[in-house]
C-alpha positions as a printed Julia matrix, in Angstrom:
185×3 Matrix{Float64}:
   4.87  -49.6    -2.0
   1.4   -49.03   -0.93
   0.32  -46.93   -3.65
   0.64  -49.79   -5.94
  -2.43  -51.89   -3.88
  -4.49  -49.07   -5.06
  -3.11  -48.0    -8.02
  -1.15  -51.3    -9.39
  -3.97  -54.02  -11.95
  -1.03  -56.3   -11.96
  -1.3   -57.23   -7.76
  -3.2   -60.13   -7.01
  -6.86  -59.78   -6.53
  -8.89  -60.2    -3.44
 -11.38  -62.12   -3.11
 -11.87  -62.13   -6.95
 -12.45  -58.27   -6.95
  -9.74  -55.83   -8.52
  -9.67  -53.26   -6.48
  -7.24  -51.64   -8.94
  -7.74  -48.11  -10.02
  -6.68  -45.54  -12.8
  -4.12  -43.18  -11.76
  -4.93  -41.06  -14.59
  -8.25  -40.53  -12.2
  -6.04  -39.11   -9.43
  -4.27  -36.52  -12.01
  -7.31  -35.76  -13.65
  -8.52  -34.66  -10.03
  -5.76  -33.46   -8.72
  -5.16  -31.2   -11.8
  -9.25  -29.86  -11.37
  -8.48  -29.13   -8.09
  -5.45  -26.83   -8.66
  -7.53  -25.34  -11.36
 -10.09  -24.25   -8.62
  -7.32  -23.08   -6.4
  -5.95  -21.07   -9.51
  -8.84  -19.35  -10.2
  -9.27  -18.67   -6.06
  -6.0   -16.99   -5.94
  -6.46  -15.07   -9.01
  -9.47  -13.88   -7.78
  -8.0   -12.75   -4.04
  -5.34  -10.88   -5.8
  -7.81   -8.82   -7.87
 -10.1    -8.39   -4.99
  -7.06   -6.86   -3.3
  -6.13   -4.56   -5.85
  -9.78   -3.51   -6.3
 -10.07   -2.9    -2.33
  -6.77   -0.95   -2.48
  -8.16    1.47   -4.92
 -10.41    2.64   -2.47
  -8.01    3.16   -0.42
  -5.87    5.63   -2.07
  -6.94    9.02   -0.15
  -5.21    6.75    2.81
  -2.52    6.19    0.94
  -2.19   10.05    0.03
  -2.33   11.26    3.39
   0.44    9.1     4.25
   2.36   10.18    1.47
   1.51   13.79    2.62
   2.81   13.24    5.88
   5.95   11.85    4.72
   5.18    8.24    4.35
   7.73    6.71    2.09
   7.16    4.08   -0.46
   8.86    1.0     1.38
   6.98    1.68    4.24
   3.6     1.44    1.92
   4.75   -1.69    0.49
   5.41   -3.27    4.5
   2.19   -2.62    4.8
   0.52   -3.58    2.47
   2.29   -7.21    2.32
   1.88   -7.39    5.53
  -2.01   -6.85    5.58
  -1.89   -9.51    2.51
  -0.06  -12.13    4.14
  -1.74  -11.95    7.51
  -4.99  -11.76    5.27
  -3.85  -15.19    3.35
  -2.78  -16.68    7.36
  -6.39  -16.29    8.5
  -7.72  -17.6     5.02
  -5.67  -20.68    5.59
  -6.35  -20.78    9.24
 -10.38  -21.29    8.54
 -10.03  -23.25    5.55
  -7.82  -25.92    8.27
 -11.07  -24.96   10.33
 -13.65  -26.02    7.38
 -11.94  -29.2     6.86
 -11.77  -30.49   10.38
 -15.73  -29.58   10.61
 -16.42  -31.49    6.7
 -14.04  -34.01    7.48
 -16.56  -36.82    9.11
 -18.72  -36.31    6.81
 -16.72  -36.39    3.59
 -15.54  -39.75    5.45
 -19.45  -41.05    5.7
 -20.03  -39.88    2.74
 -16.36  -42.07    0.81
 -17.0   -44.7     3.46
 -12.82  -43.5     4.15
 -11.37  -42.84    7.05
  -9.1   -39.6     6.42
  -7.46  -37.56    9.14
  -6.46  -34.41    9.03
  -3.14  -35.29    9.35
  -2.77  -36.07    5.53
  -3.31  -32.35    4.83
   0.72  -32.42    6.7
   2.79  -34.39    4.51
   6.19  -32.76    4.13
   5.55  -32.26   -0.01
   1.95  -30.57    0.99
   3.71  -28.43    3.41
   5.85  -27.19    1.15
   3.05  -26.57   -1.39
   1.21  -24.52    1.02
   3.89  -22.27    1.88
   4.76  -21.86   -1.8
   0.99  -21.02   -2.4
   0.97  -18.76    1.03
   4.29  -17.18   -0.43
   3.27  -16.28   -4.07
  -0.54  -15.31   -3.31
   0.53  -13.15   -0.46
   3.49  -11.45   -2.58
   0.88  -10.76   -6.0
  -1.82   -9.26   -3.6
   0.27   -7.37   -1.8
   2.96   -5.94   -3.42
   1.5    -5.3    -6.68
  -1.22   -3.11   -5.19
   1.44   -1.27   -3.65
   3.78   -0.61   -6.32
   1.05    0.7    -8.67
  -0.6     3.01   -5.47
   2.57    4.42   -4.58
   3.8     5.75   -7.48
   0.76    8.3    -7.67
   1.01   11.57   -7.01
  -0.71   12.13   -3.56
  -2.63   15.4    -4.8
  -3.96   13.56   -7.2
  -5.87   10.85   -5.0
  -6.65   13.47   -2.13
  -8.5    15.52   -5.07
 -10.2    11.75   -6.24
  -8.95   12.08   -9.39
  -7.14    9.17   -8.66
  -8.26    6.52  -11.44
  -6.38    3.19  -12.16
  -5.05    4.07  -15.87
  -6.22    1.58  -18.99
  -2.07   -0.01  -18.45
  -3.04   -2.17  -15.7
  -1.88   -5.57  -17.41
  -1.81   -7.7   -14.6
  -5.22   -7.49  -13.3
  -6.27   -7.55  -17.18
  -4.59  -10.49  -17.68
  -5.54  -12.03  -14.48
  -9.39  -11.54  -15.71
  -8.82  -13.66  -18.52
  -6.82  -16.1   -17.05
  -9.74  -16.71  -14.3
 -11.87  -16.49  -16.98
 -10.33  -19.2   -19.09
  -9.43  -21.26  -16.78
 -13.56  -21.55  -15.82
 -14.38  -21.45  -19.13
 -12.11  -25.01  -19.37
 -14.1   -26.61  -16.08
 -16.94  -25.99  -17.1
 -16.31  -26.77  -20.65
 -14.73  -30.3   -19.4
 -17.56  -31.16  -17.27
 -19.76  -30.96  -20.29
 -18.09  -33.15  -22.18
């Protein structure tokens, strides 16, 4: 297959030159640059919950007024995915403007119709999917089960039991702490 004239030593040389590389370069990469995706996602989702804590006189006037709770969580996915469509949106933006130069730069010629594989596709919607669901419904499970007196009076405070963001701190966390570790050595 193609792959192999890149990735194959045992192909026939041209022009005396290998032009053979290591595929364990392409994991090692790959895997670095799901790390960095990781730790973006992680960090949306907490940003989300943070912002939504400000919001929770909002979300006690609504409950006031007879709001229920499914209608808080529609609304609160919806803000999230619509939030992760215009991420994606600019990011397809920030790699058609870096694209010619990242090409000058390899001496490559990449389009961006690489970034539309079928198997990327379906990575991107499974990223779109599970980032959009964690900063969107979590936020609005934990907001609406407050009492609304409570956050109309601000004495609304996120109790010490909130796991996920906890944990989603020291995953980011760890998961820079291992870049930057690996870079290092």
């Amino acid at each position: 297959p193609f792959t192999d004239m890149h990735l194959n030593k045992e192909l026939p040389a041209q022009n005396g030159l290998s032009d053979a590389s290591n595929p364990m370069y392409s994991y090692i990469l790959s895997g670095i640059a799901l790390f960095v995706l990781l730790i973006a996602c992680i960090n949306f989702v907490n940003l989300t919950v943070a912002r939504s804590v400000r919001r929770s006189k909002e979300i006690g006037i609504r409950k006031v007024v007879g709001g229920e709770r499914k209608q808080l969580i529609v609304q609160f996915l919806g803000e999230s995915f619509l939030l992760c469509f215009f991420a994606f949106a600019l990011a397809i933006v920030l790699v058609q403007l870096a694209l010619p130069v990242f090409n000058e730069l390899s001496n490559k010629v990449l389009t961006l119709s690489y970034l539309f594989d079928a198997k990327l596709i379906l990575g991107y919607m499974a990223l779109f999917i599970v980032t959009g669901l964690l900063a969107g419904f979590y936020p609005a499970l934990v907001l609406s089960n407050y009492n609304p007196v409570e956050t109309l009076y601000s004495r609304f405070i996120l109790s010490g039991k909130n796991y996920l963001q906890k944990s989603l701190v020291v995953l980011q966390f760890a998961l820079a702490s291992f870049l930057i570790i690996s870079t290092l050595v």
